[in-house]
C-alpha positions in Angstrom: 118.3 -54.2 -76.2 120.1 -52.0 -73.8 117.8 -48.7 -75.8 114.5 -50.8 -74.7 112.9 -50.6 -71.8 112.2 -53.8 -69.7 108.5 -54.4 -70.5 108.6 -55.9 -66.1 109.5 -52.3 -65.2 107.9 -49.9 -67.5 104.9 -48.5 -66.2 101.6 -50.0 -67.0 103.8 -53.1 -67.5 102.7 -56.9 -66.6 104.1 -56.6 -63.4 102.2 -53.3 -62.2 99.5 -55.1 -63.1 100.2 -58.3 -61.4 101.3 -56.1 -57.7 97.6 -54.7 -58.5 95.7 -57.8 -58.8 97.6 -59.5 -56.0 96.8 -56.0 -53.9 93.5 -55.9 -55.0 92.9 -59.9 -53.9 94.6 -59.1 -50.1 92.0 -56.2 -50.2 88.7 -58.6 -51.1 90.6 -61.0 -48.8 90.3 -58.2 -45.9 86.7 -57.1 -46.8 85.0 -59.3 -44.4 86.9 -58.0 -41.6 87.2 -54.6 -42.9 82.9 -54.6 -42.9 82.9 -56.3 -38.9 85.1 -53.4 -38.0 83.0 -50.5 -39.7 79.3 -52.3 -38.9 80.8 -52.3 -34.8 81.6 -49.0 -35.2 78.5 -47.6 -36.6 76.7 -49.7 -33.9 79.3 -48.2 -31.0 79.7 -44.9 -32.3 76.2 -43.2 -31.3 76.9 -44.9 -27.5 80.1 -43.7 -27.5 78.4 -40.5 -29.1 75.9 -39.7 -26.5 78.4 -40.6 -23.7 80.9 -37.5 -25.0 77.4 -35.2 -25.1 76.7 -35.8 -21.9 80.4 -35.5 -20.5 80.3 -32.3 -22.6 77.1 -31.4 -20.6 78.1 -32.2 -17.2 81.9 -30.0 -18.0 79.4 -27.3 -19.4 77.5 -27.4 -15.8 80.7 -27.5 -13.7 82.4 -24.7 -15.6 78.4 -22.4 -15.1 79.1 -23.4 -11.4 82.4 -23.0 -11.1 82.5 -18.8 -13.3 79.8 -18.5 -10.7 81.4 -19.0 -7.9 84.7 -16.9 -9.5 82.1 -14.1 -9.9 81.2 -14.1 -7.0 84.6 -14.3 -5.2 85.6 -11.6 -7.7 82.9 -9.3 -7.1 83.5 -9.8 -3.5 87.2 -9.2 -3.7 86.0 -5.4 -6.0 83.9 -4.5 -3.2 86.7 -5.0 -0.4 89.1 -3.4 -2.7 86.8 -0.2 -2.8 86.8 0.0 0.8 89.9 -0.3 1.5 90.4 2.2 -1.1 88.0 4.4 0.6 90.0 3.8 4.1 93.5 4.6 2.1 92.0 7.9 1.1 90.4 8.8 4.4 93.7 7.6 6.2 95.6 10.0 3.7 93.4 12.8 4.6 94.2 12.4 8.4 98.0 11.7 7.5 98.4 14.8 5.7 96.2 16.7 8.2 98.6 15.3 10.9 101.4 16.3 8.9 100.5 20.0 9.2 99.8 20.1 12.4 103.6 18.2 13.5 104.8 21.1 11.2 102.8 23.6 12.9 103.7 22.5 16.3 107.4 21.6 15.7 108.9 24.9 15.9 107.1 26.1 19.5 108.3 22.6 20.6 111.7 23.3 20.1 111.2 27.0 21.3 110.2 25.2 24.5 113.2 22.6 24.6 116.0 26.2 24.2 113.6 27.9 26.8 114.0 24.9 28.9 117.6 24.4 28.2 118.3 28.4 28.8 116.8 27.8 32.5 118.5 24.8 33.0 121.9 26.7 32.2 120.7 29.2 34.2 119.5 27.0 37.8 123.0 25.2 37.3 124.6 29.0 37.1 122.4 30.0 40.3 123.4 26.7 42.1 126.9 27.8 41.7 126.2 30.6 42.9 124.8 30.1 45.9 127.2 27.3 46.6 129.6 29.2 46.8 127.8 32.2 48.8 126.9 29.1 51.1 131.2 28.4 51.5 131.6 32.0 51.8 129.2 32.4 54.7 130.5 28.7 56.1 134.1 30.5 56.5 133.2 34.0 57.0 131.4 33.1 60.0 134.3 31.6 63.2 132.5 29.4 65.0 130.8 27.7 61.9 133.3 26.0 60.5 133.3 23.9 63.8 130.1 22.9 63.8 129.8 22.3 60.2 132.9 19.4 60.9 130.7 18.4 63.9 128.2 17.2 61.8 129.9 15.9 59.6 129.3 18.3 56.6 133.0 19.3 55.4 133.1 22.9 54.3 134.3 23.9 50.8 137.2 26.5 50.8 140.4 27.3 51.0 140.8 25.8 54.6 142.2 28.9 56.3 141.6 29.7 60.3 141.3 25.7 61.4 
């Protein structure tokens, strides 16, 4: 017994068949319901069908208006873009231009500012100068140093002959 097979299990055996026929009686057993579903679906489905076709058609619509208006803003946006390309070139053009002439005109500035700084030099040189011709003459002459104290301007110098 043990080399046969058990006729229950074997496939194509009484109880395949009996799991079928009970399977088969749920299924006939279903069919009513089964039928009420599909008929309300094949009476909702061309509702439900036109409703998506017109969602479809009003998203179709928005998205026409809506690349429209992006166009639009993008073909706006090019043509600002070229002019203010057209103002970068033109302000390049008068930067360079600009350039040249600060290199042009930097070296006679600073020509001017060792010119100026030469007569600086040479006005504090002559103020010396004459400072001390002014001292000299102040106590060269006898009677000046007096008057200079007199007014109350104290003369420079080696303070000799008060």
């Amino acid at each position: 017994m043990a080399d046969r097979p058990n006729e229950d299990h074997a496939p194509g055996g009484a109880s395949d068949a009996l799991r079928w026929g009970m399977a088969l009686t749920g299924e006939l057993m279903r069919l009513p319901v089964t039928v009420a579903k599909a008929r309300e679906v094949v009476v909702v489905l061309p509702d439900q069908l036109a409703e998506l076709i017109g969602a479809l058609d009003r998203f179709t619509e928005l998205l026409d208006t809506s690349l429209g208006e992006v166009r639009d803003a993008v073909t706006d946006v090019s043509g600002r873009l070229d002019k203010l390309q057209t103002s970068i070139d033109g302000l390049a053009g008068e930067l360079s231009s600009t350039a040249a002439g600060l290199d042009r005109a930097l070296p006679l500035v600073s020509d001017v500012v060792v010119r100026l700084d030469e007569r600086v030099e040479r006005m504090d040189d002559l103020v010396t100068q004459i400072g001390g011709s002014v001292v000299g003459t102040i106590n060269a002459v006898p009677g000046l140093r007096r008057v200079a104290r007199r007014s109350g301007t104290k003369p420079t110098g080696d303070g000799a002959g008060s």
